[in-house]
C-alpha positions as CSV (number, residue, x, y, z in Angstrom):
1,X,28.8,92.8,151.3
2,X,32.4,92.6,149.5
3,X,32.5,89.1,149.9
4,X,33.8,88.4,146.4
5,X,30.9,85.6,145.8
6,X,32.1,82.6,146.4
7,X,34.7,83.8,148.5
8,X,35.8,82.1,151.4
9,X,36.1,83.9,154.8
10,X,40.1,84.0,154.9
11,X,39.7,86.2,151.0
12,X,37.3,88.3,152.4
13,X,39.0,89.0,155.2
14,X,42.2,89.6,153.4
15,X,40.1,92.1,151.2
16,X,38.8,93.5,154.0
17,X,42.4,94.2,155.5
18,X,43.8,95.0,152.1
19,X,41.4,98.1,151.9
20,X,41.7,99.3,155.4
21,X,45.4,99.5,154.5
22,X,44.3,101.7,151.3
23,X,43.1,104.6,153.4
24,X,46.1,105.2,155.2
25,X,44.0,106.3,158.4
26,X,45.8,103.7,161.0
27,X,48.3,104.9,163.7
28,X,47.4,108.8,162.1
29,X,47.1,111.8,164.6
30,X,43.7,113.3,165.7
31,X,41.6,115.2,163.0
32,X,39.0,117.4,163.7
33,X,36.9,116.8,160.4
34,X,36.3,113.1,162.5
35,X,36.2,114.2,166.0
36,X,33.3,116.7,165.2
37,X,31.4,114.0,164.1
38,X,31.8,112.0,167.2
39,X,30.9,114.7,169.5
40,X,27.9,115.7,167.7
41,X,26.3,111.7,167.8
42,X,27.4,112.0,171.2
43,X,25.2,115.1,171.8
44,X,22.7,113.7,169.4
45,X,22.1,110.6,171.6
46,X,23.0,111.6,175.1
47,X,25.5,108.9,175.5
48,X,29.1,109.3,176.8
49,X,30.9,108.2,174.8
50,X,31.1,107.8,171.1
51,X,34.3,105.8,168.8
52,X,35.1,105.9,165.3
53,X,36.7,102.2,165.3
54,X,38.7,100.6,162.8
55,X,39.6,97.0,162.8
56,X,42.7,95.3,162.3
57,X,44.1,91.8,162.1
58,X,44.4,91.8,166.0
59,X,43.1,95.2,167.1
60,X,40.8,97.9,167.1
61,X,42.2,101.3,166.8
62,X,40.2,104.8,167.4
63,X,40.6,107.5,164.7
64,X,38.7,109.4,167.0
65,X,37.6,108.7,170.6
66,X,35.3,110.8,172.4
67,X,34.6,110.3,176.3
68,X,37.3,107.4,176.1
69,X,41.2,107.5,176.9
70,X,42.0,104.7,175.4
71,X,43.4,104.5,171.8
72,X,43.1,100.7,171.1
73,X,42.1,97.5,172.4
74,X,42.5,93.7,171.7
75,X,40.1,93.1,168.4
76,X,39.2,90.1,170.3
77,X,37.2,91.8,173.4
78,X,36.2,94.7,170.6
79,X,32.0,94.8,170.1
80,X,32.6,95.9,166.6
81,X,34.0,92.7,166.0
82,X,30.6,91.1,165.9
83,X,29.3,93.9,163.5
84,X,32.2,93.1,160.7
85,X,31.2,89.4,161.0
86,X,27.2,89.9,160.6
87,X,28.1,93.1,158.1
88,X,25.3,94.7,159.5
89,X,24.2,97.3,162.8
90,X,24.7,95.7,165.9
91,X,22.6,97.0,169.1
92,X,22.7,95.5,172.6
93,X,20.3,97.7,175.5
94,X,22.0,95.6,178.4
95,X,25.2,93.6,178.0
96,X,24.7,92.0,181.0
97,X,22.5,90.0,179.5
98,X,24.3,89.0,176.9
99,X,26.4,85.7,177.1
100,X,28.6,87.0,174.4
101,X,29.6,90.2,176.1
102,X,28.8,90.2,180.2
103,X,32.5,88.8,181.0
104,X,34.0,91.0,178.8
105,X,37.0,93.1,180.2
106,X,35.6,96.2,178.9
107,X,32.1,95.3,180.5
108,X,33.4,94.3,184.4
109,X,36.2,96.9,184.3
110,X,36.1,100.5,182.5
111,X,34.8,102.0,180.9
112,X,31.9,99.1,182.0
113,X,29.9,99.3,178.8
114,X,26.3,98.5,179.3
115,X,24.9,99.6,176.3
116,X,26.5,99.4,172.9
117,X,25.2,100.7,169.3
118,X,27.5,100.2,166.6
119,X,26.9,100.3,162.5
120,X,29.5,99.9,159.9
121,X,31.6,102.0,158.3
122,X,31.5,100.8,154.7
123,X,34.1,101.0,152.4
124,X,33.7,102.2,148.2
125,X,34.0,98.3,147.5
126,X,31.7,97.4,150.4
127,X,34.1,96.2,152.8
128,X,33.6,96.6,156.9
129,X,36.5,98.3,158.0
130,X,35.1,99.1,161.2
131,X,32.3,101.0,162.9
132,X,31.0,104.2,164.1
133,X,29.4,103.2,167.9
134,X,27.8,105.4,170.7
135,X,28.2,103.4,174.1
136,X,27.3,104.2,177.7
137,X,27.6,103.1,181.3
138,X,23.8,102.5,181.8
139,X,21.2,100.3,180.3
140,X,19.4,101.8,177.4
141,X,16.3,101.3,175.2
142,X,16.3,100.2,171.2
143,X,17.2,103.0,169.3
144,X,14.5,103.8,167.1
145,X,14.5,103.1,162.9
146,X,14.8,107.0,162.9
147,X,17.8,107.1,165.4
148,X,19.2,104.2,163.7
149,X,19.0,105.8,160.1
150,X,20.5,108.9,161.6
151,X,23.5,106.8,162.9
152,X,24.1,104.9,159.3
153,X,24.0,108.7,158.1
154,X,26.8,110.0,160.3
155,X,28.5,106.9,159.7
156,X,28.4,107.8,155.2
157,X,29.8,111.4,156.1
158,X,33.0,109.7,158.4
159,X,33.6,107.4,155.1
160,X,33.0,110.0,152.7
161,X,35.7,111.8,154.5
162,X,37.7,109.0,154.6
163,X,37.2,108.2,150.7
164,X,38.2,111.9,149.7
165,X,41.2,111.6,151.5
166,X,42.0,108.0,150.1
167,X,41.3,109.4,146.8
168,X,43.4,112.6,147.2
169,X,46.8,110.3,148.7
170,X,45.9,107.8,145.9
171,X,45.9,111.4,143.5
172,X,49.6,112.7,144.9
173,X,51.2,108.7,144.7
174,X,49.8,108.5,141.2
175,X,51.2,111.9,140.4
176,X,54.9,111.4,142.6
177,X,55.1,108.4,140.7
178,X,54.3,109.7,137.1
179,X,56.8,112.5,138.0
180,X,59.6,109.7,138.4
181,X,58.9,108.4,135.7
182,X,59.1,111.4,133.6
183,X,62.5,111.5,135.5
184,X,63.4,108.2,134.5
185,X,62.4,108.3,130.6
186,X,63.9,111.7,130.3
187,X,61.2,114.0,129.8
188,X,60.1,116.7,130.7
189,X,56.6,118.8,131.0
190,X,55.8,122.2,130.4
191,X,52.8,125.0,130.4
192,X,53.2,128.3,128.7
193,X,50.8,131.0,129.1
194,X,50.7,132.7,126.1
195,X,48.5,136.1,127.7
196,X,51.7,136.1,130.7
197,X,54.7,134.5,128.5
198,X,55.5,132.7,131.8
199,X,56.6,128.7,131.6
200,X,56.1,125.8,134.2
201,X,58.4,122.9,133.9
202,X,58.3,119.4,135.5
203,X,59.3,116.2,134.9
204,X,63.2,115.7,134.0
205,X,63.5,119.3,133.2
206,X,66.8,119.8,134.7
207,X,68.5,117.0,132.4
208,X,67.3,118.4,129.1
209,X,67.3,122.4,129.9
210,X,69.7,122.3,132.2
211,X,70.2,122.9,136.3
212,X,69.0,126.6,135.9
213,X,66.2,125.9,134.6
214,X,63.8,127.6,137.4
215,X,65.2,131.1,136.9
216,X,66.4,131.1,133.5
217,X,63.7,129.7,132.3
218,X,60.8,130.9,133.7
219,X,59.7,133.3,130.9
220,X,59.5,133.2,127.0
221,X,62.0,135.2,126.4
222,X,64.8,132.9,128.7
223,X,63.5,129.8,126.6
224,X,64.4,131.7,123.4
225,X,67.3,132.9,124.6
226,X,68.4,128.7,125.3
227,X,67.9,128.1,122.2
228,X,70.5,127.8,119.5
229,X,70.8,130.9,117.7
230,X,70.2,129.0,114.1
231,X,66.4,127.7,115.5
232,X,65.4,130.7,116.8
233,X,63.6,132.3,114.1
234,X,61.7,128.9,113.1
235,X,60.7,128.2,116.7
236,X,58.8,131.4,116.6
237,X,57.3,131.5,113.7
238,X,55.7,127.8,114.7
239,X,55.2,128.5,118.3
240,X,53.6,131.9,117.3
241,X,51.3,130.3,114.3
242,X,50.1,128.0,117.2
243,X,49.1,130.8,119.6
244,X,47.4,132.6,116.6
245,X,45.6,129.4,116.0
246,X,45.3,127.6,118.6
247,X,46.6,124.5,116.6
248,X,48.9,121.9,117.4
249,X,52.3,122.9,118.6
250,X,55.3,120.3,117.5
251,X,58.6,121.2,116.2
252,X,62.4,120.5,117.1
253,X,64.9,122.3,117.5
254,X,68.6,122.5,119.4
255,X,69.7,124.1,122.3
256,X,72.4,125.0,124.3
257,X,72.9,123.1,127.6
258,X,74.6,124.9,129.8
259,X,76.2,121.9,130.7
260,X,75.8,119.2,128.6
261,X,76.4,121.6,125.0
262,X,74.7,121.9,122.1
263,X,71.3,119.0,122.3
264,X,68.6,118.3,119.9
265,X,65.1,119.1,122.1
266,X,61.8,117.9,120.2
267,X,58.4,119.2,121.5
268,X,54.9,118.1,121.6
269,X,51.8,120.6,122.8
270,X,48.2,121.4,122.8
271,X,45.7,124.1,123.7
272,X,44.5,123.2,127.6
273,X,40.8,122.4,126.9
274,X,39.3,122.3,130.5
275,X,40.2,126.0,130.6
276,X,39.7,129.5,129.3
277,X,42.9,130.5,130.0
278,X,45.5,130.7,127.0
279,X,47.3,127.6,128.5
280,X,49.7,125.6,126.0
281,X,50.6,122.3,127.7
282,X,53.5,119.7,126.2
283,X,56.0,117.6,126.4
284,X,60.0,117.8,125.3
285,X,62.1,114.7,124.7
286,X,66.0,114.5,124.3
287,X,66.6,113.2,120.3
288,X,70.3,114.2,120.2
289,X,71.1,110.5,120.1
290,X,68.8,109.7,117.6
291,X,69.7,112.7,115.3
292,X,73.3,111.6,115.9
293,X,72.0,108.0,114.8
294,X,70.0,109.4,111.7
295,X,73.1,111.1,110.9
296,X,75.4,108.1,111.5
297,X,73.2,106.1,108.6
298,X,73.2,108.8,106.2
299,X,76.6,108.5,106.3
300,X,76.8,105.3,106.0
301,X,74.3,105.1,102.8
302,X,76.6,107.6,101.2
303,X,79.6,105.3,101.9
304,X,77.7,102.2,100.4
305,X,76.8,104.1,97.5
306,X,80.1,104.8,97.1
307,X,81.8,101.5,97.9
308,X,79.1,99.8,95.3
309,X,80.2,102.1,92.7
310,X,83.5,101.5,92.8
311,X,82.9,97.5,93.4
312,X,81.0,97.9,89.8
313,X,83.8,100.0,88.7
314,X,86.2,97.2,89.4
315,X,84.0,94.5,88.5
316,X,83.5,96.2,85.3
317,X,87.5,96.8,84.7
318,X,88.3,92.5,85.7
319,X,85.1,91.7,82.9
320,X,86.6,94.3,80.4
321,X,90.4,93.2,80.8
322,X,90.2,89.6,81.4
323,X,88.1,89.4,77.9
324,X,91.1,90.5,76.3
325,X,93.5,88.4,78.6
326,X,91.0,84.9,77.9
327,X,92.1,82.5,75.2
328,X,89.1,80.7,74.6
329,X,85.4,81.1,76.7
330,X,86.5,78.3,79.5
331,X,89.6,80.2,80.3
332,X,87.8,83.3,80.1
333,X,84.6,81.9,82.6
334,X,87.7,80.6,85.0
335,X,89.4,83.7,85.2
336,X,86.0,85.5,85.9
337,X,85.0,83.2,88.5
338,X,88.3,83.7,90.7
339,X,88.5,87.1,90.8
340,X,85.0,87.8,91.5
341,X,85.4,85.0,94.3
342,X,88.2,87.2,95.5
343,X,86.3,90.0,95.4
344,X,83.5,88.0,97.1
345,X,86.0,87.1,99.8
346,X,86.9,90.9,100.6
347,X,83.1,91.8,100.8
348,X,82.7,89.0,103.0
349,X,85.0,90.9,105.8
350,X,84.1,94.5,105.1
351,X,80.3,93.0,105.8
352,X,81.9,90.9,108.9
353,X,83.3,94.5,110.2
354,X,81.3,97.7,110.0
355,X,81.2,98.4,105.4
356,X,84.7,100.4,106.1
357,X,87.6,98.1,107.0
358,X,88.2,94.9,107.5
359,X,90.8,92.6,109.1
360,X,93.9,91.3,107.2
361,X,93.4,87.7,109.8
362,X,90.1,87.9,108.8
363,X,90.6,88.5,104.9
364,X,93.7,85.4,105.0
365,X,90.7,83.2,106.5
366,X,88.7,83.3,103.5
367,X,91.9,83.1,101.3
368,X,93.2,79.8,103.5
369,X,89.2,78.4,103.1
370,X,89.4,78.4,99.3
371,X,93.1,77.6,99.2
372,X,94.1,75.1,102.3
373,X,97.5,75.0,101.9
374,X,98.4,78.5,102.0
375,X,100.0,79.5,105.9
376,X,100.3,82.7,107.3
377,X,101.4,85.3,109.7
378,X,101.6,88.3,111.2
379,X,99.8,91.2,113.0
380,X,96.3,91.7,112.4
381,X,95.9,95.4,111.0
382,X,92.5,97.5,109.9
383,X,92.3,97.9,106.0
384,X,90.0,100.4,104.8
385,X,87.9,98.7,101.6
386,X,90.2,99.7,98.6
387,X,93.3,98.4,100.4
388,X,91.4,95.3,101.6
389,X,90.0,94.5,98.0
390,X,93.5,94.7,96.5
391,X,95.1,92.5,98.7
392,X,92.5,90.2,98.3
393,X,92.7,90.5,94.4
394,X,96.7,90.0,94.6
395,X,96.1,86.9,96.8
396,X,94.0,85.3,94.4
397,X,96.2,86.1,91.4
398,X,98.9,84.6,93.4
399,X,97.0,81.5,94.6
400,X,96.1,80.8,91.6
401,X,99.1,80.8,89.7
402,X,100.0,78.5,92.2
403,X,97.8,76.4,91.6
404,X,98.6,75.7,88.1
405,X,102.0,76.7,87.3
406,X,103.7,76.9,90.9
407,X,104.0,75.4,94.4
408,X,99.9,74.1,94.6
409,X,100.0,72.4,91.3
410,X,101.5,69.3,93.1
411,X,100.2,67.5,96.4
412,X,103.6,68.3,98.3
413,X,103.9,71.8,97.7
414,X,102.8,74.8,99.9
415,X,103.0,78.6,100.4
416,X,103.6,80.8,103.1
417,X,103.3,84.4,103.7
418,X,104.7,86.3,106.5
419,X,103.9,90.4,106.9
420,X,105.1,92.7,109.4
421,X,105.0,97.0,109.9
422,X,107.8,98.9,111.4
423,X,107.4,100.2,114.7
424,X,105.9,103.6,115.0
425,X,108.6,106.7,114.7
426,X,110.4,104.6,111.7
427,X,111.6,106.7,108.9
428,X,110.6,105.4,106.3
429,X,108.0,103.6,108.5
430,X,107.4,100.4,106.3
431,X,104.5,97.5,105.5
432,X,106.3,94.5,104.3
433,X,105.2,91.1,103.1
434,X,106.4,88.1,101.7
435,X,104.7,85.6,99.7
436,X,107.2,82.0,99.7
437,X,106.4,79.4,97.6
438,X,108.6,76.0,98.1
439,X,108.3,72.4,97.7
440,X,107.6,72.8,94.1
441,X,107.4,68.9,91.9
442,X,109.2,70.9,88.8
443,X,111.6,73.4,87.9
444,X,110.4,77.5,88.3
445,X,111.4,79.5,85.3
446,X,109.4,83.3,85.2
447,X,107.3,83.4,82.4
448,X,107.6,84.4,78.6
449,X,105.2,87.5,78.2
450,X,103.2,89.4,80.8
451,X,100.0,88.2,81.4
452,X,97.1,90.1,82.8
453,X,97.1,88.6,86.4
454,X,100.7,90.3,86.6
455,X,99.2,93.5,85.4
456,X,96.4,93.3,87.7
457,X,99.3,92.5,90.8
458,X,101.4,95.1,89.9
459,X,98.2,97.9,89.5
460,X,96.9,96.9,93.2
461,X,100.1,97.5,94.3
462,X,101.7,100.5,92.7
463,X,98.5,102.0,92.1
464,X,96.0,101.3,94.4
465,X,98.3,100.9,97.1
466,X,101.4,103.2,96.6
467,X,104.0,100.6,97.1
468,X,106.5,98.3,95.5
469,X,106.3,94.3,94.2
470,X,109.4,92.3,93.5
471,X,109.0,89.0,92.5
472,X,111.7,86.1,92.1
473,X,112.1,82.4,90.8
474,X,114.0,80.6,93.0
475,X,114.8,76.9,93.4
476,X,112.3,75.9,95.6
477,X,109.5,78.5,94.3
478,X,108.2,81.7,93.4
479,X,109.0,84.6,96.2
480,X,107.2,88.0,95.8
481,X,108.5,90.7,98.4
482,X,105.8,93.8,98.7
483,X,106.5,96.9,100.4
484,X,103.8,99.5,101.0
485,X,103.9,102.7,103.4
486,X,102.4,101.8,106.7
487,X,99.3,103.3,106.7
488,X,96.8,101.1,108.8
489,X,96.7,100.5,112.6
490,X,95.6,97.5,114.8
491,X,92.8,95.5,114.8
């Protein structure tokens, strides 16, 4: 009995119902595989009438009802009621006398049972989900341990019916459901015969190979012809070295979608061991978006490589120059520190971006961080990394000749710098910016040589970034004016 062990009656009962509902045999038409077998217990033991019965919460239904109109009846007047609670044959010669059963509706009115033999029909995990019975109108003797056996026997070949048809419903869910999700995951299935060159698809087939898929193809030679011209030749050769010996087939190659364009296909196949037949069954899978992703980071490698050569390339040029710029080995650790911060400060937004460009808000954030009492404004525009690292390099040259010789030297000084581009469809269409010191606690005067900080300004700008740097002592501070082409576009 499928009682579960220490089940109570409610969880067997729910079990019981639960596994009736797995056979999908309720409420389903007349079959003739079950309504042979009642009419041949019927013959087998003279009685009128013989019922394939299942039981439900509140009913018992007939899957197949021979000598009887009826197709259900309350579960609480059933007979086979008694047989799923004792889980075991149930026989009664004369229901009249039989308290349990001589009121019964089915007793004083038709089909006015008298005598009743029932057995259950037992499920794969030993549930009762109903019985098979043979009833009849007159009083009858015990059936005999033979008749009996016979009876449990026919009832085994109604449930082995039933269990192949479970099994085969069970078989095409399973198999509807693996085929949506093939669908869902994008791939698809195949079999090739090598002996025919014919191809079965399934799965999401029409997604990767395209609507046509069914007539164009069906054959070897259509799947060749899908493929792009380029793979063609190495698709044979490793499709034809696995029919030759019966190895592994796995390759990739691209195709042409009819209507999704050129797609990168890789494949996945063995040799079909349960048969003789020369049967190659695989998979395919869409990777176009992870070629295009491999692809994408190659590139970007390449760009690193290059943006780390030239950062040691200008890192190299700051060490070099500012050696010859240091007066003594303080100065020369200062100088060091600063513009390596600055270039510190562009690597920070190129990192904050995607390695390529970075933002000019973001860049005048770091510079305000290290010096607080620089303002600013203007639009925020994309630099590509050599632009960004010279501005930041001319910031910090700037900033920190402010700090000792200009406006930051003193506590009531400050600088602000103001940019703005032309509007698109200028000739010359312009990228101008204005670095204003004011507030200064002692007179400006321009210096008395060059130094290399105004070398270094005046190579990110004319060199690096094609424009022009004025710079002018007033009154109130140092003003540099910078024009540059307008090359970059909006954050």
């Amino acid at each position: 009995m499928a009682d579960g062990g220490d089940a109570s009656p409610d969880q067997v009962e729910r079990l019981r119902l639960d596994t009736l509902r797995e056979y999908r045999l309720l409420d389903t038409g007349p079959e003739e595989a079950f309504d042979r077998v009642t009419k041949m217990v019927a013959d087998l033991y003279e009685a009128p009438i013989a019922l394939v019965s299942l039981v439900d919460d509140c009913r018992q239904w007939f899957k197949s009802a021979y000598g009887l109109d009826a197709s259900e009846t309350s579960r609480d007047i059933s007979f086979c009621q008694f047989v799923i609670a004792e889980d075991r044959p149930l026989i009664v010669t004369d229901v009249l006398g039989d308290a349990r059963f001589r009121d019964n509706p089915l007793v004083t009115g038709d089909p006015f049972i008298r005598f009743y033999a029932g057995v259950p029909l037992r499920a794969y995990n030993g549930a009762v989900l109903g019985t098979l019975c043979v009833i009849d109108r007159k009083e009858r003797s015990l059936l005999s341990d033979r008749d009996l056996a016979r009876l449990e026997d026919f009832a085994a070949i109604i449930m082995a019916e039933a269990d192949l048809r479970r099994i085969v419903a069970q078989r095409d869910e399973a198999q509807k459901t693996l085929e949506r999700a093939l669908d869902f995951s994008g791939i698809s299935t195949w079999r090739y015969d090598a002996r025919t060159g014919t191809i079965g698809w399934g799965g999401a087939v029409a997604e990767l190979w395209g609507s046509d898929y069914a007539t164009a193809l069906a054959d070897i030679d259509g799947f060749y012809e899908r493929l792009h011209p380029e793979d063609r030749d190495h698709v044979r050769i490793v499709l034809g070295g696995s029919v030759a010996n019966g190895s592994h087939y796995t390759t990739e190659y691209r195709i042409q979608h009819p209507e999704r364009g050129v797609r990168w296909i890789a494949v996945r196949g063995d040799w079909d061991v349960d048969t003789t037949d020369a049967i190659l069954t695989g998979i395919s899978i869409d990777i176009t978006e992870q070629k295009s992703r491999q692809e994408n980071a190659n590139l970007l490698m390449r760009e690193l490589h290059h943006r780390m050569r030239n950062l040691f390339a200008t890192v190299s040029a700051i060490i070099s120059l500012t050696r010859h710029a240091a007066t003594d080995v303080d100065d020369y650790v200062e100088r060091i520190t600063g513009r390596l911060d600055a270039l510190n400060r562009a690597q920070n937004v190129l990192l904050g971006a995607n390695f390529l460009t970075g933002s000019m808000h973001a860049l005048l954030r770091e510079v305000e961080a290290a010096f607080p009492r620089i303002r600013w404004s203007g639009p925020d525009l994309l630099l590509p990394e050599n632009a960004l690292v010279a501005m930041a390099l001319l910031f910090n040259e700037l900033a920190t000749n402010a700090v000792k010789h200009g406006a930051l030297a003193g506590a009531g000084g400050d600088v602000d710098i103001r940019w703005s581009q032309d509007p698109e469809g200028s000739d010359p269409r312009l990228f101008r910016l204005t670095w204003q010191e004011s507030g200064n606690e002692q007179p400006v005067e321009p210096p008395s040589k060059t130094s290399f900080g105004t070398l270094l300004m005046e190579r990110s700008v004319r060199n690096n970034l094609g424009g022009t740097i004025d710079r002018r002592w007033e009154p109130g501070g140092l003003v540099v004016d910078i024009t540059l082409p307008a090359r970059w576009r909006d954050a």
